[in-house]
C-alpha positions in Angstrom: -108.4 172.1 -47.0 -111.0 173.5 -44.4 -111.0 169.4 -43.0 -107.3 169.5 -42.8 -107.1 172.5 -40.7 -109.7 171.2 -38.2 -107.7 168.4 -37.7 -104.6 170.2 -37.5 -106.2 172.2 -34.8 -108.5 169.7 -32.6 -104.7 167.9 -33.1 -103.3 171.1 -31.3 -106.1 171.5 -28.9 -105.4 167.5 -27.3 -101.6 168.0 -27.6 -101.5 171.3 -25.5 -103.8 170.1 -23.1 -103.1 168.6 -19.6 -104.1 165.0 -18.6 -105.6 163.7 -15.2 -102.3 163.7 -12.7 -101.0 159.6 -12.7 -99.5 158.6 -9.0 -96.9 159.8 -7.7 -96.0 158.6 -4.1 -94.5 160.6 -1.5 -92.4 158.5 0.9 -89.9 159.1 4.2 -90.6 161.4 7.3 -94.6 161.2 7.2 -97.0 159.5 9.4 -99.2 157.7 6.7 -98.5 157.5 3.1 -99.5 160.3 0.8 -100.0 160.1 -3.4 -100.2 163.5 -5.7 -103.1 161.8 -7.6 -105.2 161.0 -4.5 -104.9 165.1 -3.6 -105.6 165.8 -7.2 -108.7 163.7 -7.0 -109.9 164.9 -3.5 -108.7 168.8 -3.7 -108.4 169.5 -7.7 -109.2 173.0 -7.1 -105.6 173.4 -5.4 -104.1 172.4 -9.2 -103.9 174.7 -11.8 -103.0 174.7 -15.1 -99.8 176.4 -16.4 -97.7 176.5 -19.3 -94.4 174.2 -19.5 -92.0 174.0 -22.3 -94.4 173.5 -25.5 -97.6 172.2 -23.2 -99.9 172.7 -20.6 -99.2 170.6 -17.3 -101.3 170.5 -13.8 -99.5 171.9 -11.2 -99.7 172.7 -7.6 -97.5 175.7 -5.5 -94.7 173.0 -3.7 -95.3 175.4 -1.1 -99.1 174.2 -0.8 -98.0 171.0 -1.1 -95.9 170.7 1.7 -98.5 172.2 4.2 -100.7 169.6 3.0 -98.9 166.2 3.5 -98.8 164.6 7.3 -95.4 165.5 8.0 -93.3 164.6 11.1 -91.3 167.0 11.5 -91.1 170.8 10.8 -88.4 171.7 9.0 -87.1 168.7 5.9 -85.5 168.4 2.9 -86.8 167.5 0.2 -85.6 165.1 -2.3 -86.9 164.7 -6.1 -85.9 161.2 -7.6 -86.5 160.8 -11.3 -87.3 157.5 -13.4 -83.6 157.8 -14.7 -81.9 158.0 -10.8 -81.2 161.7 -11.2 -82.6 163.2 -7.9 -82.0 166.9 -6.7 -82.6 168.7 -3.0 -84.0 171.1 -2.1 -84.7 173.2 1.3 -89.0 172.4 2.2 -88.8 176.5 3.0 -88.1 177.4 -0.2 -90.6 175.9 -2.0 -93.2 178.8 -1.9 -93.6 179.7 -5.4 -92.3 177.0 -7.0 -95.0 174.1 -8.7 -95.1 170.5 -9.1 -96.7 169.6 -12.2 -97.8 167.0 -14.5 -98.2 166.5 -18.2 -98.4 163.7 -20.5 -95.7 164.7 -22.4 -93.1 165.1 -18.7 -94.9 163.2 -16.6 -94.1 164.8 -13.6 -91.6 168.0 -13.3 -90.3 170.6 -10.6 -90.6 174.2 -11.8 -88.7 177.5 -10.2 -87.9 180.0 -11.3 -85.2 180.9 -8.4 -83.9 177.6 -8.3 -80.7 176.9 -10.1 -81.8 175.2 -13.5 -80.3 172.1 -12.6 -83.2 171.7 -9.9 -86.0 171.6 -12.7 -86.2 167.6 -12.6 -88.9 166.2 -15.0 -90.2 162.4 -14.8 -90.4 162.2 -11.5 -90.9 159.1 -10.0 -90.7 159.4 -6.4 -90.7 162.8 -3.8 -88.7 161.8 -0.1 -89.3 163.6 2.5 -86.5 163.5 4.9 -86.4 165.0 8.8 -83.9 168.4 8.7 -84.4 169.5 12.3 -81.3 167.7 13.7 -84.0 166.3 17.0 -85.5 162.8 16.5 -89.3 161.5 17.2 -88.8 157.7 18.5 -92.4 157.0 17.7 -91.2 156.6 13.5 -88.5 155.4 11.9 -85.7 152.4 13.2 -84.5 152.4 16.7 -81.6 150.4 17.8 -81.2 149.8 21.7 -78.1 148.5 23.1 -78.8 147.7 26.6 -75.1 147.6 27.6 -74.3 150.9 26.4 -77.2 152.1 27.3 -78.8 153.8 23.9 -80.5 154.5 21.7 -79.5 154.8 17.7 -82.4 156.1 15.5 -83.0 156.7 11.7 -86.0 158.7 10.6 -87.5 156.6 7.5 -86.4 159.4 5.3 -82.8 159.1 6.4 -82.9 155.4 5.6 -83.9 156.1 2.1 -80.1 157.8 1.8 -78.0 155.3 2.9 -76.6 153.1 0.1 -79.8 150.2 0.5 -80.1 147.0 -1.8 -82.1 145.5 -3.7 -83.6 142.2 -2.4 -85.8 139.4 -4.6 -88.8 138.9 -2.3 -90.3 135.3 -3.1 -94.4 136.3 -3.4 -95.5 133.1 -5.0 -94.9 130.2 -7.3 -98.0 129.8 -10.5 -98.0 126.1 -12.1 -99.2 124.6 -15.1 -99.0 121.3 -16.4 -99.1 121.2 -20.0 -99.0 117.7 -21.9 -98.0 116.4 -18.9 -95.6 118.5 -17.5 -95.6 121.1 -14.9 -93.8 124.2 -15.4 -93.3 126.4 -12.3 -92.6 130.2 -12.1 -91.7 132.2 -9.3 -93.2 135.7 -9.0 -90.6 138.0 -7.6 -90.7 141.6 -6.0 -88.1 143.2 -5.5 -87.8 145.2 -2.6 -85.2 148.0 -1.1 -83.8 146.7 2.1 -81.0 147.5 4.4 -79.2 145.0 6.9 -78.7 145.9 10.3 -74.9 145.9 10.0 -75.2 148.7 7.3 -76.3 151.0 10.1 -74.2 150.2 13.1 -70.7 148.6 13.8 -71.8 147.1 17.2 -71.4 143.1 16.8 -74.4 140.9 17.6 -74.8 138.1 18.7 -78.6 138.2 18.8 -80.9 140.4 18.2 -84.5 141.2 19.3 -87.1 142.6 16.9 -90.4 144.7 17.7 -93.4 145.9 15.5 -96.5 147.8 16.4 -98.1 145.0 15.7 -97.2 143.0 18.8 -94.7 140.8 17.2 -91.7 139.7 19.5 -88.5 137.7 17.8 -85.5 136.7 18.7 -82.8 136.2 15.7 -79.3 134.9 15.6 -78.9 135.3 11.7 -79.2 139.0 10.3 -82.8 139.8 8.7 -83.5 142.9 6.5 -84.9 146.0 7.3 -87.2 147.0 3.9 -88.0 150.6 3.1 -91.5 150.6 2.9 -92.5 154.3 1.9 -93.5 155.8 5.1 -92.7 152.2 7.4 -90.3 149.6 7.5 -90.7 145.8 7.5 -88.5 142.9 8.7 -87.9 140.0 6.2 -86.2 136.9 7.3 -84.2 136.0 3.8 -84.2 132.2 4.5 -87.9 131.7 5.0 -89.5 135.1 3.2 -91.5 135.8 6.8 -92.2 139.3 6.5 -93.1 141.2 9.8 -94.8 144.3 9.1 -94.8 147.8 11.0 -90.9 147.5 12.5 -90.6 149.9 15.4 -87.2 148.9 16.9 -84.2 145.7 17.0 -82.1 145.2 20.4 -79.2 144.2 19.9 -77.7 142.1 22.4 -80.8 141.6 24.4 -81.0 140.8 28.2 -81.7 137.8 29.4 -85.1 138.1 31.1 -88.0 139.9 29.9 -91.0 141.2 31.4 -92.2 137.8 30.7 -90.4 135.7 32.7 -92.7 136.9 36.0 -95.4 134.3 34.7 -92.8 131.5 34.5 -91.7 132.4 38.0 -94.7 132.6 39.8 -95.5 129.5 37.8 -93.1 127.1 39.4 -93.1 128.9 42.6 -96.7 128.1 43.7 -96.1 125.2 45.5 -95.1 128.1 48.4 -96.6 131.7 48.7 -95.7 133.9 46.3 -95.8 137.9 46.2 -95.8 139.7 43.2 -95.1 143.6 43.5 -95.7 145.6 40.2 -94.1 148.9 40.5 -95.6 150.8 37.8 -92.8 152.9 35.8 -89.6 151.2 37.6 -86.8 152.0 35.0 -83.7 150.3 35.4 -81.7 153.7 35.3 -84.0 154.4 38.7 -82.6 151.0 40.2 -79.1 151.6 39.5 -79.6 155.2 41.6 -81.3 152.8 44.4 -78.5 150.2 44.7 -76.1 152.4 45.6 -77.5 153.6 48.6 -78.8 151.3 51.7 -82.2 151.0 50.3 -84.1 147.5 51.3 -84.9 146.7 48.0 -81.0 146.3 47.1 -81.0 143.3 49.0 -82.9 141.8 46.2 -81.2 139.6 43.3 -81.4 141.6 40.4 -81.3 140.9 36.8 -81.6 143.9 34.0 -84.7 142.8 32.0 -86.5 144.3 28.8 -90.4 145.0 28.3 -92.7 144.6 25.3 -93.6 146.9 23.0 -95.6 149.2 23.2 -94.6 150.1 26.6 -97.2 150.8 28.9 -99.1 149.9 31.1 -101.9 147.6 29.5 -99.4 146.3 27.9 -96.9 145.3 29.8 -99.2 144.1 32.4 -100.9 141.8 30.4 -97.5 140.5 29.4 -96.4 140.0 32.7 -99.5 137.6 33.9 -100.1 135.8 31.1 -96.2 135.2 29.7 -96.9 135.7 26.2 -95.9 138.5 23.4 -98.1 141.2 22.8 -99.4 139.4 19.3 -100.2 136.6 21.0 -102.4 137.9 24.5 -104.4 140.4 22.2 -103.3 143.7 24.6 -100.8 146.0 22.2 -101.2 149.6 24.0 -103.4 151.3 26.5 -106.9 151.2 24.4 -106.9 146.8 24.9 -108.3 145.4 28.6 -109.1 142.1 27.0 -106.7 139.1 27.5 -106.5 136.3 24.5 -104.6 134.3 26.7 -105.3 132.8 30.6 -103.5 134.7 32.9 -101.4 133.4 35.9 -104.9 134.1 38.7 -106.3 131.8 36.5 -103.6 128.9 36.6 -103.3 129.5 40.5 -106.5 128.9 40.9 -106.8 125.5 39.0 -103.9 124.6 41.5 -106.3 125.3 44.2 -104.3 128.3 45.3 -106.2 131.6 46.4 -105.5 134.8 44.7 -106.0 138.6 45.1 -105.3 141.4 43.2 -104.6 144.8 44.8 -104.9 147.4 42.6 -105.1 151.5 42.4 -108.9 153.1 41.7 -109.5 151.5 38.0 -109.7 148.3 36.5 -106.8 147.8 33.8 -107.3 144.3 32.6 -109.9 142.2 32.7 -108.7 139.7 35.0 -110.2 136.1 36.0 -110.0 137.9 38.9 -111.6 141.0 40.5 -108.8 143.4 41.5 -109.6 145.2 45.0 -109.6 148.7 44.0 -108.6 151.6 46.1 -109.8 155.4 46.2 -107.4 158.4 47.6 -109.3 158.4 50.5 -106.9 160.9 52.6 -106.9 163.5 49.1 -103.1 163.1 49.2 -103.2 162.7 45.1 -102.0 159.3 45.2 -103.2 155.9 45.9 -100.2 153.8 46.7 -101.0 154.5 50.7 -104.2 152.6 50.4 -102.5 150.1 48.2 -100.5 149.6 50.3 -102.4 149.2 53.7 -105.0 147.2 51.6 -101.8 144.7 50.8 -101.3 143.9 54.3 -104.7 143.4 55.5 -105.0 140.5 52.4 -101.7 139.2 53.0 -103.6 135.6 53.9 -103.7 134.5 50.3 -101.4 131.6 48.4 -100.4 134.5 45.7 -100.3 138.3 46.2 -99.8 140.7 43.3 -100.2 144.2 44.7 -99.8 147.1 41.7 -98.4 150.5 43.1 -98.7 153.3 40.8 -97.2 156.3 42.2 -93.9 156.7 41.0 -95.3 156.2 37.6 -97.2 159.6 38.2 -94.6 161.2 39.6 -92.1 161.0 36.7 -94.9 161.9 34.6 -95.0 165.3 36.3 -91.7 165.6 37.5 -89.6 163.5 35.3 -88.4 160.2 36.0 -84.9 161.1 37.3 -86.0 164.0 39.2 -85.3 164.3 42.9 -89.3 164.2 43.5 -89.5 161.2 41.8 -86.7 159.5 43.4 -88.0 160.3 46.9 -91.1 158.3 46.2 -89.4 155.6 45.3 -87.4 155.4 48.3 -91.2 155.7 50.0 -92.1 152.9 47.8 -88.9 150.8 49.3 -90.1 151.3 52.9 -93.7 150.0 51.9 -91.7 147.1 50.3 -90.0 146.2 53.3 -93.0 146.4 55.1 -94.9 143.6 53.4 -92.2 141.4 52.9 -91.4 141.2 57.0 -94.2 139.9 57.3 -94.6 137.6 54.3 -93.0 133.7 54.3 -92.3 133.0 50.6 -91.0 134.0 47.5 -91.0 137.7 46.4 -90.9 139.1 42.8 -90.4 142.7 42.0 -90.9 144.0 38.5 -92.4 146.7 36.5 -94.5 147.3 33.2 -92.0 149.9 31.6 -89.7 152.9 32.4 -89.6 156.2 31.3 -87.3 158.9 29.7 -87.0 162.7 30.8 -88.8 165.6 28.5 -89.2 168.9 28.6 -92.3 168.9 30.1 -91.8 166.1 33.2 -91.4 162.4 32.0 -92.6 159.9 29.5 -92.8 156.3 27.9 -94.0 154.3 25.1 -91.6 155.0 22.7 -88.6 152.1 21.7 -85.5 153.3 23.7 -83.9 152.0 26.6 -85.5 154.4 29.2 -88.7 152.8 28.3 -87.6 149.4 27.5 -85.4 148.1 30.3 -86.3 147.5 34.0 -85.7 145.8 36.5 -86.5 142.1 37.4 -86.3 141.2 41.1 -86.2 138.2 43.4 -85.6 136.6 46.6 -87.0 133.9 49.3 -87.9 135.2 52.9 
């Protein structure tokens, strides 16, 4: 009898007790992904145990919780999903003093006591986090530029996660095995929740252009799928089961020339002198404002054009001279100088033409040539003045690309529409003028990126049409 209550008892010690917390992913508005049993393992203190129906369970203060995960935003909702498809909301600032918990017996469950009882979800499978500040943050989630409109359409990952999305059978492999002469073939499946582009937008497309953050750069005519991928989004193309990770944008509708097309032009221009002038920052918004006044650079053919992403400087720079997508010349953002790719110094100089670079008072790229840099020798804050004088004393070479910078700094500080920032473009338009009267040859104007307004001046490297589209120039003088 004494045996039978030991067991009895060691039987109610196990059953009352709480297990090690199994994963349990957070997904939506958050920069990186985030998994209840990783804090558990790293911060176990920040559980505690607490009695739940007829057990013991794990459980943290939802409150805590919430300060702990790398949100995006400040204010969210928060949305518990269990095993069954039952999922509940709840306001992120009301979560003080409520837990999240787990037991073998529940897996995991929502307790609150001020919540109705309704909101006390057990086997939960999956927390979202979803944006409820009513601003956006371009850098994460889906953007969708229309360059005739002129916007911008975003969805925060965690708004994705509530639209009506589908279920798609990703193709991840096919095992064999030939048995008594036969081979059998299975296909291993995934299946993955995906969303088309027509489920989020009722503007018709013809073709679209896709961007990661990984460099990639593709034009489609047939409608891929955007996958929810906890805290990122993917693109899968159906037919073939390509899979482009890290999705930061689709154009829809996309111009004709890209940033791009200045290799190809100076390219088949060489046969005649060619001058390239890189206006750093050169939204097309700002080039609409200067064609409708008397401004030189009107007098230019002009064709609306769209960058790379990420836009900025590097970037875009080492797209423009060596003609290829971010993925493929090895410079994605601002912390790359290296090139993968030759650049167009390099191809004018196998055609026995003589090249110079005139630059501001760093190095960007590295070049296969040596830029001539140029301090603010008169302390005005700007270099473009020496840029530009050091333009016309080289203006004796087969291919000039001269780099001005200050109307990127401007609508950094002042913001890119400002009146400031304006002026110094029209500045920039009388040192245009200047070096093409006295230059015989071809002329290409362009820029890296643009820029949109913010609160504090201007900025760019986000996937939205202010940053995206600028202008491409041309003409023969």
């Amino acid at each position: 009898m004494k045996k039978l209550s030991l067991i009895f008892f060691i039987f109610l010690l196990v059953g009352c007790s709480s297990a090690e917390p199994k994963s349990l992913e957070v997904i939506g508005d958050l920069t990186e992904n985030f998994d209840l049993q990783t804090l558990y393992e790293a911060e176990n203190k920040s559980f505690e145990k607490m009695d739940y129906k007829d057990t013991k369970m794990l459980a943290i203060d939802a409150g805590l919780l919430l300060s702990k995960l790398p949100l995006i935003y400040e204010k969210n909702r928060i949305y518990l999903k269990s095993a069954d498809g039952f999922m509940n909301s709840l306001d992120g600032e009301s979560l003080n003093g409520t837990y999240i918990g787990y037991s073998d017996e529940y897996g995991w469950a929502f307790v609150s006591d001020k919540h109705p009882p309704n909101s006390g979800i057990r086997g939960i499978s999956e927390i979202l986090i979803v944006n409820d500040t009513g601003s956006v943050n371009h850098a994460y989630g889906l953007n969708i530029v229309d360059p005739k409109d002129k916007t911008t359409l975003h969805y925060s990952v965690g708004e994705l996660y509530l639209k009506p999305y589908r279920s798609f059978a990703y193709l991840d492999g096919i095992s064999e095995k030939t048995t008594e002469g036969k081979t059998y073939k299975v296909p291993g499946m995934k299946l993955k929740k995906v969303l088309s582009l027509s489920d989020l937008t009722d503007k018709a497309s013809n073709l679209s252009l896709m961007m990661t953050n990984e460099g990639d750069y593709e034009y489609f005519f047939d409608e891929g799928y955007i996958e929810l991928n906890g805290t990122s989004l993917n693109y899968i193309i159906p037919k073939t089961y390509d899979v482009y990770n890290g999705l930061q944008g689709i154009m829809i509708n996309p111009p004709q020339m890209t940033v791009m097309d200045t290799y190809e032009a100076v390219r088949s221009s060489l046969s005649e002198p060619v001058m390239v002038i890189f206006i750093d920052g050169f939204s097309y918004n700002q080039y609409e404002v200067l064609k409708e006044t008397d401004a030189f650079m009107k007098s230019f053919a002009c064709e609306k054009a769209n960058t790379i992403f990420k836009p900025v400087t590097n970037a875009g720079y080492a797209a423009m001279i060596t003609g290829q997508i971010p993925k493929v010349n090895g410079v994605l953002d601002r912390s790359y100088r290296t090139l993968n790719k030759s650049d167009i110094f390099s191809l004018a100089s196998e055609q026995g033409k003589s090249s110079v670079i005139i630059e501001g008072n760093i190095k960007i790229l590295d070049t296969s040539v040596e830029p001539i840099l140029n301090l603010d020798k008169n302390d005005n804050g700007m270099t473009d003045d020496e840029i530009f004088e050091s333009a016309l004393e080289n203006l004796d070479n087969d291919f000039v690309f001269v780099h001005f910078h200050s109307l990127d700094e401007y609508g950094h500080d002042y913001g890119d529409m400002d009146k400031r920032t304006l002026d110094q473009m029209f500045l920039l338009d009388g040192y245009v003028e200047e070096l093409v009267s006295k230059w015989d040859g071809h002329v290409i104007i362009t820029a890296d990126h643009g820029m949109h307004t913010t609160s504090e001046g201007g900025s760019h490297g986000e996937f939205r049409y202010e940053d995206l589209i600028i202008p491409f120039m041309w003409g023969d003088f």
